[in-house]
MARKOLSE-193840 format. One line per 2 residues: number of its first residue (from 1); for each residue x, y, z of C-alpha. Coordinates in nm, 2 decimals. Layout:
<pts>
NUM> X:Y:Z ~ ...
</pts>
This chain:
<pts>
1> 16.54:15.85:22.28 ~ 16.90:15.76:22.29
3> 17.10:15.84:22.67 ~ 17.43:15.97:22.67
5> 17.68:15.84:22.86 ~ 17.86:16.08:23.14
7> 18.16:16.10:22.87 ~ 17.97:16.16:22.58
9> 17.72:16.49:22.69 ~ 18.03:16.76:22.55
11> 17.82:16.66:22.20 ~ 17.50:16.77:22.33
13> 17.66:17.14:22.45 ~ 17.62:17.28:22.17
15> 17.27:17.33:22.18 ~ 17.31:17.55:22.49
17> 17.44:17.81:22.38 ~ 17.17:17.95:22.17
19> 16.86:17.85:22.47 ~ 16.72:18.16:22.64
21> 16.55:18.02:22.88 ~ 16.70:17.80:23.21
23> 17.06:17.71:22.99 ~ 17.24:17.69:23.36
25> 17.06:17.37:23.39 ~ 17.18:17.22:23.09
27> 17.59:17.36:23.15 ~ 17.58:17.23:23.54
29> 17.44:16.80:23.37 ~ 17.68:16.91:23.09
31> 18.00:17.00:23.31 ~ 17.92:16.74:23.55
33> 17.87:16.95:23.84 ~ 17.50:16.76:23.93
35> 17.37:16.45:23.87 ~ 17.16:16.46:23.55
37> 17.09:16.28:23.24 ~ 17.05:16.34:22.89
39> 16.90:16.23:22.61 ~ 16.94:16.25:22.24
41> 16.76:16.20:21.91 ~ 17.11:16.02:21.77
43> 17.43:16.02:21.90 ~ 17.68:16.07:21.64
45> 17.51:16.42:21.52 ~ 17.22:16.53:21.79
47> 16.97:16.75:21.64 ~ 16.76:16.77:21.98
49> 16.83:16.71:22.36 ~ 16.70:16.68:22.67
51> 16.88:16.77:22.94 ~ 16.70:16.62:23.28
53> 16.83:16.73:23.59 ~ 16.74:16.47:23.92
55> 16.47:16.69:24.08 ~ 16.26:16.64:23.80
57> 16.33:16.96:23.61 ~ 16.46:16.96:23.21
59> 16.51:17.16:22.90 ~ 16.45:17.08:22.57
61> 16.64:17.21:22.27 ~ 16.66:17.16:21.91
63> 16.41:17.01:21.62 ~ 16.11:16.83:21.68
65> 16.08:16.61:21.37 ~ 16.18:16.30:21.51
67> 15.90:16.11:21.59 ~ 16.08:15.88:21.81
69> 16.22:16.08:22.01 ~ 15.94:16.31:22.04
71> 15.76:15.98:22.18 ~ 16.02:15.94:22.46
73> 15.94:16.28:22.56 ~ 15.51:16.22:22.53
75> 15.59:15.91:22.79 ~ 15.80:16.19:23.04
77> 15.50:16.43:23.05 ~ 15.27:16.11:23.10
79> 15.46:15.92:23.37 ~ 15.52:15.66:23.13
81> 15.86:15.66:23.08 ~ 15.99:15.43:23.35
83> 15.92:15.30:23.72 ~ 15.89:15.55:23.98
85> 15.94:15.82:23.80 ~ 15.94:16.19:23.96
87> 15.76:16.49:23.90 ~ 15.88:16.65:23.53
89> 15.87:17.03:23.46 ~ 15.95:17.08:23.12
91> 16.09:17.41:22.93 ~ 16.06:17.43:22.59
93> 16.21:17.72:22.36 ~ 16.09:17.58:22.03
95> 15.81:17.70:21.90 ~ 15.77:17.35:21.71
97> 15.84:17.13:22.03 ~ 15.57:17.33:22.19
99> 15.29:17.26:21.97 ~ 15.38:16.88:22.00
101> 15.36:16.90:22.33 ~ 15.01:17.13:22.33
103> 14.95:16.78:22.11 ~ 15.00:16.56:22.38
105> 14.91:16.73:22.67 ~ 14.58:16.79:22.50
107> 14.30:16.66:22.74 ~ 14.53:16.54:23.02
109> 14.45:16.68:23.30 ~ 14.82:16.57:23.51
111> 15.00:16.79:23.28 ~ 14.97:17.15:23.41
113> 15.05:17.44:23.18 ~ 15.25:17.76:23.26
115> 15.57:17.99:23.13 ~ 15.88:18.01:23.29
117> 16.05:18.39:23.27 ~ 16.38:18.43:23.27
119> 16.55:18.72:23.36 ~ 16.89:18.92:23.33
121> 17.08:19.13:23.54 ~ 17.14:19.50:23.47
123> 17.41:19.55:23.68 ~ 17.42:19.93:23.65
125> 17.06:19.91:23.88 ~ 17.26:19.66:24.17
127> 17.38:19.77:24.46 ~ 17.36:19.57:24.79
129> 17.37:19.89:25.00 ~ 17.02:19.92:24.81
131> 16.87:19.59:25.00 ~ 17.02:19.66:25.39
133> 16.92:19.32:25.65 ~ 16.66:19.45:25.84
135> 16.68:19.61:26.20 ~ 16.62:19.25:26.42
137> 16.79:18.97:26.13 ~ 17.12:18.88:26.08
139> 17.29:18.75:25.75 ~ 17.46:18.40:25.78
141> 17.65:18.22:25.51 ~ 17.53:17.85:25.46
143> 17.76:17.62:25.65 ~ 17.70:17.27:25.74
145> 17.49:17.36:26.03 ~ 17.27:17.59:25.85
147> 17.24:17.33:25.57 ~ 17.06:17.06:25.81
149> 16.84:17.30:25.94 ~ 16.67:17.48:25.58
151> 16.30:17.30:25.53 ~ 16.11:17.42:25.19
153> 16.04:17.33:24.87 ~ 16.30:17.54:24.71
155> 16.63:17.46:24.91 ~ 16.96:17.29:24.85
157> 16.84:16.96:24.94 ~ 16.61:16.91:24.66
159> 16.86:17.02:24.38 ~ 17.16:16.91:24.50
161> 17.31:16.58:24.50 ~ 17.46:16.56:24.86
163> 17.51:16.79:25.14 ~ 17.91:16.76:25.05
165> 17.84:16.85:24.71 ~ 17.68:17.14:24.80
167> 17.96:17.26:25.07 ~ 18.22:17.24:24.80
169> 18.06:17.36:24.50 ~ 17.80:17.59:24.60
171> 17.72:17.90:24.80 ~ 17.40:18.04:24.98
173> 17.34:18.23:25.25 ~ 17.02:18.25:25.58
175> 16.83:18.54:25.67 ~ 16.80:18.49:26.06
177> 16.62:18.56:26.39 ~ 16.77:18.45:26.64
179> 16.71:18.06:26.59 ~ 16.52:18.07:26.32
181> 16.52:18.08:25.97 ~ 16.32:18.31:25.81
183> 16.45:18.34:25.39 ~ 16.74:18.10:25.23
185> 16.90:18.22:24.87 ~ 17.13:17.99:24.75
187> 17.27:17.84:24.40 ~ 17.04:17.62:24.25
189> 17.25:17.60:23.92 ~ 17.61:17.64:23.83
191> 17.74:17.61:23.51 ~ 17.92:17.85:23.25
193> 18.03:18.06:23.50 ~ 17.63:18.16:23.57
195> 17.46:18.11:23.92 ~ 17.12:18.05:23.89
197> 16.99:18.18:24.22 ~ 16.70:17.97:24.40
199> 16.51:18.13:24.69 ~ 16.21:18.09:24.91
201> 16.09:18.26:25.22 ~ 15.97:18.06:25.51
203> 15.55:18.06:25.51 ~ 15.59:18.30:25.88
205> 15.80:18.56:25.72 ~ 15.67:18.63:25.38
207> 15.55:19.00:25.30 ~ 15.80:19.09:25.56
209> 16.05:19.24:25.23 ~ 16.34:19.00:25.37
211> 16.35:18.84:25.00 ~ 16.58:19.10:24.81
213> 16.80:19.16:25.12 ~ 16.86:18.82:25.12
215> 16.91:18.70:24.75 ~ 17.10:19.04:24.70
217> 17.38:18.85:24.92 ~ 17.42:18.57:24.68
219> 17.39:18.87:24.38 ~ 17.67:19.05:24.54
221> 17.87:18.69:24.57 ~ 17.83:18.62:24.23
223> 17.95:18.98:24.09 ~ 18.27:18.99:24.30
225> 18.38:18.65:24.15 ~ 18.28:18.72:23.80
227> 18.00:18.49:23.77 ~ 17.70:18.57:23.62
229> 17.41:18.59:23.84 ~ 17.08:18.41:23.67
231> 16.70:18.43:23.79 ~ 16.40:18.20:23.66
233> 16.06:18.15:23.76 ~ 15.71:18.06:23.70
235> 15.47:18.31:23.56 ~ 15.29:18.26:23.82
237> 15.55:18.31:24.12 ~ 15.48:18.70:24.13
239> 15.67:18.70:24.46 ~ 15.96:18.61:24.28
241> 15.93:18.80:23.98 ~ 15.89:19.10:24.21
243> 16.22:19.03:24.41 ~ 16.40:19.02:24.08
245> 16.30:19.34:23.97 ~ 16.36:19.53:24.27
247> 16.72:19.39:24.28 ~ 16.74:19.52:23.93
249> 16.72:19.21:23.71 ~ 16.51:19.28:23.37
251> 16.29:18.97:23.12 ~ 16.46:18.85:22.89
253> 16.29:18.57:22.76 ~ 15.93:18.34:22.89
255> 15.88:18.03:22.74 ~ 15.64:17.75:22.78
257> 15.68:17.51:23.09 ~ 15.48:17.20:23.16
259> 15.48:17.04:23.49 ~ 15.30:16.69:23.52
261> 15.35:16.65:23.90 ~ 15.28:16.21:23.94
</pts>
């Protein structure tokens, strides 16, 4: 596999716009909104990519007869492919990319298989009147304060680069109680004027329905600055998949996603 530099990942665009699944991850390495890298079969003329975003996720697009590079991606889903390398959860919307990588994750028990579900907005079904904060909560934009305090797995800190970065470019927002917080929807992604929208619910609060109030805040941001408001997860997340749907956001495409976690 060949790595772009900074300048050169406009070439590898062009892939994106044709991936159903996750694309907002490619745009934000792409427009140079978060730290990624990306990696190409040949420079001059890419025929595949891999776009590989810092926290470990990536996307793959475009043929899979290279065996080269196809090898740079068997060492990713192995660990192999350099020192310290972090966890890798892979999307692949090729039907040919995936059964090179049911290939090589054949009989590897580190490489965990699942599909990722992406889903679209039908905006005729949104309304944040729809999804009120709950008697006892209060709504709170993410400020600098806020930022310190969010704990998870899914949160700001894990995606992006710096808290600064995320202040400037970014926008989320805290379901409260008093002190505490109790659900955090923020962007995860930005890139091609799309938000892709990352949530989670503290462990205490779950069941509690303060999911869709709370991610229906960042919906409502996105619509009222005409950016397209994007939701993935993993087949398995049915909490997440369930939000989605009551804030009226349909499937539009589930692909293959391999996760090997080091």
């Amino acid at each position: 596999m060949i790595e772009l530099a900074p300048s050169q990942f406009g070439a590898a665009g062009r892939f994106l716009p044709g991936f159903k699944c996750d694309p907002v991850l490619g745009y934000t390495i792409v427009e140079r909104r978060q730290t990624g890298r990306i990696f190409v079969d040949r420079p001059d003329d890419p025929r595949a990519a891999l776009f590989w975003h810092y926290s470990g996720c990536a996307i793959l697009a475009g043929g899979s007869d290279n065996d080269r590079f196809a090898g740079g991606i068997q060492k990713l889903l192995t660990g192999k492919f350099e020192d310290n390398q972090k966890r890798f959860a892979l999307i692949v919307d090729d039907e040919g990319w995936n059964g090179r990588i049911l290939d090589f994750a054949r009989g590897d028990g580190n490489i965990i298989k699942d599909r990722r579900i992406r889903f679209r907005l039908d905006r005729s079904r949104f309304s944040i009147s729809n999804h009120p904060v709950p008697a006892g909560f209060e709504l709170k934009a993410i400020d600098e304060t806020l930022l310190g305090m969010i704990r998870g797995g899914i949160v700001p800190s894990y995606i992006w680069d710096s808290p600064r970065a995320f202040l400037s470019e970014g926008k989320g927002f805290c379901m409260m109680e008093g002190g505490d917080i109790a659900c955090t929807a923020f962007s995860s992604y930005i890139g091609n004027r799309q938000v892709d929208i990352g949530i989670e619910t503290a462990e205490s609060y779950r069941r509690r329905g303060l999911g869709a109030p709370t991610a229906a805040a960042m919906v409502a941001y996105c619509l009222e600055r005409g950016l397209g408001p994007d939701w993935g997860c993993a087949a398995t997340n049915t909490g997440s998949q369930k939000i989605a749907q009551k804030l009226g956001f349909e499937v539009l495409a589930s692909h293959p996603l391999y996760i090997w976690e080091g």
